[in-house]
C-alpha positions in Angstrom: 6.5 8.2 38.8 7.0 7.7 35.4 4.4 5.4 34.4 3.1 6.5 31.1 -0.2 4.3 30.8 -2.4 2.1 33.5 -4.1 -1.0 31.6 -7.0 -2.2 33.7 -8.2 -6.2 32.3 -10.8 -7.6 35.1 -12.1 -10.3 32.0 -9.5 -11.6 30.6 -10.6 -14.1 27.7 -7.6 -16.9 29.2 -6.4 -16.4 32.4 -6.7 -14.2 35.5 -7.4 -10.5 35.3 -4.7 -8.4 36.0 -3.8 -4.5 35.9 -0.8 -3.9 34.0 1.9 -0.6 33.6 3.6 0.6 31.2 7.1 2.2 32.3 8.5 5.3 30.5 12.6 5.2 31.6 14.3 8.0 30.7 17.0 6.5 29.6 14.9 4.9 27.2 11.6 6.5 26.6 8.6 4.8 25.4 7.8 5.5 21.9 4.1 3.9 21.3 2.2 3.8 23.9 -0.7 2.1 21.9 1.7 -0.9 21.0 3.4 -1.5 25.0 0.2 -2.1 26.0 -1.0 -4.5 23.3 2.8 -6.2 23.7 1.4 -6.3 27.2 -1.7 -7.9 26.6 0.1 -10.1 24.0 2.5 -11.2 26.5 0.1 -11.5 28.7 -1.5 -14.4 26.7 1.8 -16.4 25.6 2.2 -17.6 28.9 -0.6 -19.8 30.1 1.4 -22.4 31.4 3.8 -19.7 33.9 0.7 -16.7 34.4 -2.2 -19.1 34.4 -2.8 -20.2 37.7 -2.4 -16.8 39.9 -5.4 -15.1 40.9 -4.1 -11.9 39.8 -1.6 -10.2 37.9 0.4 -7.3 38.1 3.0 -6.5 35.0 5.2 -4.1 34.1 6.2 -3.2 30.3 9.3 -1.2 29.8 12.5 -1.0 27.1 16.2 -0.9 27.4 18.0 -1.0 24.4 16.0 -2.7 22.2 14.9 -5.1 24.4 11.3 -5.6 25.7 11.0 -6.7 29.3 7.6 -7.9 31.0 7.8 -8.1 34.3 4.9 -9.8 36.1 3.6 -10.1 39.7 1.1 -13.2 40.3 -1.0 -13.0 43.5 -2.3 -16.4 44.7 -4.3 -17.3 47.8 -5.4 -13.7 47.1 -9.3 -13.9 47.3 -9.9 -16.2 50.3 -10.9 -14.1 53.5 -10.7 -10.6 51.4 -8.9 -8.3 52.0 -7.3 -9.6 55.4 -5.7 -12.5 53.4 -1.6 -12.3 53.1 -1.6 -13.3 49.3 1.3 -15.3 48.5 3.6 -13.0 45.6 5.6 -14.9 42.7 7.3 -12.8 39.9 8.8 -13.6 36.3 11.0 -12.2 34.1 10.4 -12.2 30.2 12.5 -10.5 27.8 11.6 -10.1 23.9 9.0 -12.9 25.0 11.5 -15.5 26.2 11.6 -16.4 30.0 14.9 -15.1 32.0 14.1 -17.7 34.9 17.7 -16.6 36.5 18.0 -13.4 36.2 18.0 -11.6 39.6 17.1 -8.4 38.9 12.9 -8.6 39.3 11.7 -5.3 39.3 12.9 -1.5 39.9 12.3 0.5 43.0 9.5 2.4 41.3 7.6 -0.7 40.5 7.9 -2.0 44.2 6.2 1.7 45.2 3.3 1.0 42.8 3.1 -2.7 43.9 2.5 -1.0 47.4 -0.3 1.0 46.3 -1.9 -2.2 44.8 -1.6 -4.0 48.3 -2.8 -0.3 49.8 -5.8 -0.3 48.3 -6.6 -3.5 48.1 -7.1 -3.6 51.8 -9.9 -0.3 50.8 -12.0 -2.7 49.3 -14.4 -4.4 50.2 -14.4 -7.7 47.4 -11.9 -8.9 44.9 -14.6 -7.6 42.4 -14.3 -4.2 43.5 -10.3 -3.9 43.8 -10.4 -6.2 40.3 -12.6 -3.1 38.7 -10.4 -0.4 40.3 -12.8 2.9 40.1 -11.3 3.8 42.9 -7.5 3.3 42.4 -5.5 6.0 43.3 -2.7 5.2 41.0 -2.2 7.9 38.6 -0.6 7.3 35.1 -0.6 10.1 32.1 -3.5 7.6 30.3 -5.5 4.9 31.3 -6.0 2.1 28.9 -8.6 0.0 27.5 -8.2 -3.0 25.6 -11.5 -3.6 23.4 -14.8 -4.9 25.3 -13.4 -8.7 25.3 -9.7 -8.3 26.2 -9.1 -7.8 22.3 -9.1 -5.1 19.3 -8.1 -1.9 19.7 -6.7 -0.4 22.8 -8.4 2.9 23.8 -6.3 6.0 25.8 -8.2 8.4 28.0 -6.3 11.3 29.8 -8.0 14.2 31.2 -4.4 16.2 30.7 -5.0 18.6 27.4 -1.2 17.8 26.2 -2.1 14.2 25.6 -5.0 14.8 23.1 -1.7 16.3 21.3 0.5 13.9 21.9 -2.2 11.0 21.5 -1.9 11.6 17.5 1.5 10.2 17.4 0.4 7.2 18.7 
């Protein structure tokens, strides 16, 4: 799949914790890794009103010429009677930080497989806690992101493939 980066935020300063993607689309490849995912922690946090009342988000960060597009999954009713709960699924649409409330288009085929996974192994665990966390994910991405200890700061890349030390100094 070509999901460059996995960006796991269980404490979130505002609002729910959420574990976000960044998409690398051929057509139009992601050139900083490093700044997708703090444009998805940014847009993360310019949309209390919209984000802030689902127990857990699911975005997606990805570029089409020149544009920006977050696309975001919020999960309510999704830690009552864990994990046999049905959580209820809403999505939005932003692009270059504005809200496309009618566009139809809410997601790529790819992003429904990964929002699969999520629901996969969210039924593996055992409390919100745990899937929140995600040691166990099975969802692999070239890195795995960090933002900071506090949700904020700098945003840290591990990778246990030897190209991406390489390619990490572009960044």
């Amino acid at each position: 799949m070509p999901f460059v980066a996995k960006v796991n935020m269980p404490k979130r300063l505002s609002g729910p914790p959420a574990r976000g993607y960044v998409y690398d689309s051929p057509s139009a490849p992601i050139k900083d890794v490093r700044s997708a995912v703090r444009y998805l922690d940014s847009e993360l946090d310019n949309h209390p009103r919209t984000l802030g009342k689902a127990d857990f988000l699911i975005p997606f960060v990805w570029e089409y010429e020149d544009k920006k597009f977050f696309e975001v999954f919020g999960f309510f009713d999704f830690i009552g009677c864990w994990p046999k709960s049905n959580p209820e699924v809403y999505s939005w649409v932003f692009m270059n930080g504005r809200h496309m409330p009618k566009r139809r288009s809410i997601c790529c085929g790819e992003a429904l497989q990964i929002l699969g996974k999520e629901m996969e192994y969210r039924s593996a665990t055992e409390t919100f806690e745990e899937y929140v966390i995600g040691k166990e994910n099975p969802i692999k991405t070239k890195y795995k992101a960090r933002i900071g200890s506090t949700g904020e700061g700098d945003v840290f890349l591990d990778s246990s493939e030897p190209l991406a030390a390489a390619q990490d100094e572009h960044l």
